[in-house]
N, C-alpha and C positions, 0 to 999 in steps of 0.2 A: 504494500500500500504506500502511497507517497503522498505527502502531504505538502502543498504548496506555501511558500510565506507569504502570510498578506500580505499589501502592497502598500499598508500604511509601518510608521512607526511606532511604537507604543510603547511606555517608562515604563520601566522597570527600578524596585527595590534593590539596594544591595543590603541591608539589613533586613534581619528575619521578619517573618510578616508576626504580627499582634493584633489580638482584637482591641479595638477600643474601649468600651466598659465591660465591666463585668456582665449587664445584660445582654453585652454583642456576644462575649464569650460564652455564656451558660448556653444561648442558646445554639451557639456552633456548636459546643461538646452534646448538647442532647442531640441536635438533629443526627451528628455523627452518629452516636451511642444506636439512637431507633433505627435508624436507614442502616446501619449496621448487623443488626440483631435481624431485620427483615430479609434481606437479602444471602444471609447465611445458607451455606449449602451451596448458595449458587457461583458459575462462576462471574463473580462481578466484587468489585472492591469499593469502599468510600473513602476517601484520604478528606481532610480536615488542616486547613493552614500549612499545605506543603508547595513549594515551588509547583509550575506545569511549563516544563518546556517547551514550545511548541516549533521551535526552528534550529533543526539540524546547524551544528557550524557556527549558533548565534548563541550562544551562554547568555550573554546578557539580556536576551530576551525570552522574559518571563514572567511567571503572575501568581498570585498565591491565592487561588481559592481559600474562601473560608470552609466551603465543604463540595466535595466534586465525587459523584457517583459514576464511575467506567465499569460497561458489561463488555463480554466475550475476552477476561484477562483474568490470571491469576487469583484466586481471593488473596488478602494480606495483605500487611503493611509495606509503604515504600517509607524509601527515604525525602524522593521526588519522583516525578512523573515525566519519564520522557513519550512524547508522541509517536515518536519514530521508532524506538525500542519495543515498545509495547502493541502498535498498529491500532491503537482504538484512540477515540475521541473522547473525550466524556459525554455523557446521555444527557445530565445533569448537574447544574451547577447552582449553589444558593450561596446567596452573598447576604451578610447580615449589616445593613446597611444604615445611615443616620448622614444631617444634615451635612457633617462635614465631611464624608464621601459620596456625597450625592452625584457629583461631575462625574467623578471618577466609574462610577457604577453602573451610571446610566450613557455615558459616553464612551468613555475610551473601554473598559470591559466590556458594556452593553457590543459595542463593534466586534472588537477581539472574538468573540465567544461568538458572535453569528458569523464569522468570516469562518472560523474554525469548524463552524458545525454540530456546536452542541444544539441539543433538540432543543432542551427545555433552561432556562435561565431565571433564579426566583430570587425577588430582593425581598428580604424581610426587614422592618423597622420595631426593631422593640421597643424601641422610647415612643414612637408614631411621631418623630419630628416632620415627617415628609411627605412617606408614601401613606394616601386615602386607603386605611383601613388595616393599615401597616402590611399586609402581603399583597405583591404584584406579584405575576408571572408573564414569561415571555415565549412562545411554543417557535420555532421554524416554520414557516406555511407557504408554499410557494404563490408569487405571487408574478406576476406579466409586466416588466419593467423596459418600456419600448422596444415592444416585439421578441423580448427574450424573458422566458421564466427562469428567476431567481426566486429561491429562498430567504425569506428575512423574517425578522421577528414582531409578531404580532400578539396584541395581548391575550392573555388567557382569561377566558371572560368564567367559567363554571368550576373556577378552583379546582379542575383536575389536574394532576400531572400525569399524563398516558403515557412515558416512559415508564413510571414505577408503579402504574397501578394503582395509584392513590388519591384519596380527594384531602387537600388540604385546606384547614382554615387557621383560625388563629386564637390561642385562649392562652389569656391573662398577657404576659411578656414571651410566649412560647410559639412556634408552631406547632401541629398539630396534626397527627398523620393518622387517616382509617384507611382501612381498604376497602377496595372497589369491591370484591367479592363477594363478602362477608359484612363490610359496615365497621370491624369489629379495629377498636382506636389500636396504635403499634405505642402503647405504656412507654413513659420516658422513664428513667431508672427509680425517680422518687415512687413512681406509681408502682411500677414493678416491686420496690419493696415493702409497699402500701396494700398488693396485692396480695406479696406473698404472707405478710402479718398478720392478713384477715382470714388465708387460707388457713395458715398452721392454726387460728384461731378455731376456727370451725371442723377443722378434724378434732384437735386439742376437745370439744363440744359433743363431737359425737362418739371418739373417746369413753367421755367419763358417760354419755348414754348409754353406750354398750357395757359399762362397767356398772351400772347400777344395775343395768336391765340383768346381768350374768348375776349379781348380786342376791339382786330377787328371785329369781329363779332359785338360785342355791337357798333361798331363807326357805322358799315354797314346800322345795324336795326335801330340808330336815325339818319343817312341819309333818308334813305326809310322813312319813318317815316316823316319827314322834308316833304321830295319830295311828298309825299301824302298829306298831310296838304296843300302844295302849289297847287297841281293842284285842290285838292275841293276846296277852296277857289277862284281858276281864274274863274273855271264851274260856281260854284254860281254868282259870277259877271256877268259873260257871260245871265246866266239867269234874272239876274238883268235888263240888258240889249235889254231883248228878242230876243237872241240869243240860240237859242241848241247848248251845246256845244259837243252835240254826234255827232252833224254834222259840224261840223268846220273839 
């Protein structure tokens, strides 16, 4: 596969890339963490705040997703991501975004990433300094640009992302991932241990219900038990007695 360099220029960092607040940051490490956990098994990988080279021969040209989803490549971690090493694109890229990379996000990455070919492009605002309603999305759609169709980016009006299968919206300072199939939300790690506390709760519950209910039963059978001893016991006196006590 060969992948052409666009034909614009585009900055690059030489310092490691950083989120800006800690609400840009939590929310990179969870989307990581969930889009992570979802796509296990399969072959596809999510890197989080790593270099993406995209031009053979050109080191300095490069960009640091806050979080970037590649199918048809190894699962696991990289160091970086070269395009040309690897032969895939990213499918998906979400950038957690705020007023003062607003340029940067929507312009020179917004380009990069549709010149490159990623399908889907999502900005999230967790302060909502910006973007109406703090998530956009961006899909590929070909479109007829004097006589020739190109692909360019156009917004995502129904909050899906049909790369990963997902509808997304937005609750509290997070994104917010369900599946299309199912409905059923992919738990960010608070929930997942929120889950599982309620779970061991509820066996922990049924537990001690099986342990009374065993309990009773044992009190039941040394009743009967009791109760049977006492009445062969009265018989045999009865018979002591010369009495049947079949006939009483």
């Amino acid at each position: 596969m060969t992948f052409v360099l666009p034909s614009v220029t585009y900055p690059s960092s030489d310092g490691e890339p950083v989120a800006e607040t800690f609400d840009h940051l939590y929310a990179i490490l969870v989307t990581l963490e969930v889009l992570r956990q979802y796509l296990s098994g399969q072959q596809a990988t999510v890197l989080a705040n790593q270099f993406l080279y995209y031009a053979q021969g050109f080191p300095r040209l490069r960009v640091a997703p806050d979080v970037m989803v590649i199918f048809s490549v190894a699962p696991g971690g990289r160091d970086n991501y070269k395009i040309w090493e690897e032969g895939q694109v990213p499918a998906a890229i979400f950038e957690m975004t705020s007023a003062g990379t607003q340029q940067n996000d929507t312009v020179e990455k917004k380009h990069l990433y549709e010149r490159l070919g990623v399908r889907e492009y999502w900005l999230f605002d967790p302060r909502g300094e910006w973007v109406e309603g703090r998530l956009q999305g961006y899909r590929l759609q070909p479109v007829e640009v004097m006589g020739e169709v190109v692909e360019v980016y156009l917004p995502i009006t129904d909050g899906r992302s049909a790369v990963l299968g997902l509808r997304l919206q937005v609750e509290d300072r997070l994104p917010a991932f369900y599946r299309e199939d199912s409905g059923e939300k992919l738990l960010i790690p608070a929930e997942l241990a929120e889950e599982l506390h309620r779970t061991a709760a509820l066996l922990e519950q049924e537990r001690r219900a099986r342990e009374q209910e065993r309990q009773g039963r044992e009190q039941e059978r040394r009743a009967r038990e009791q109760a049977e001893r006492r009445a062969a016991a009265l018989a045999e006196r009865l018979r002591e007695l010369g009495v049947d006590p079949d006939t009483v």
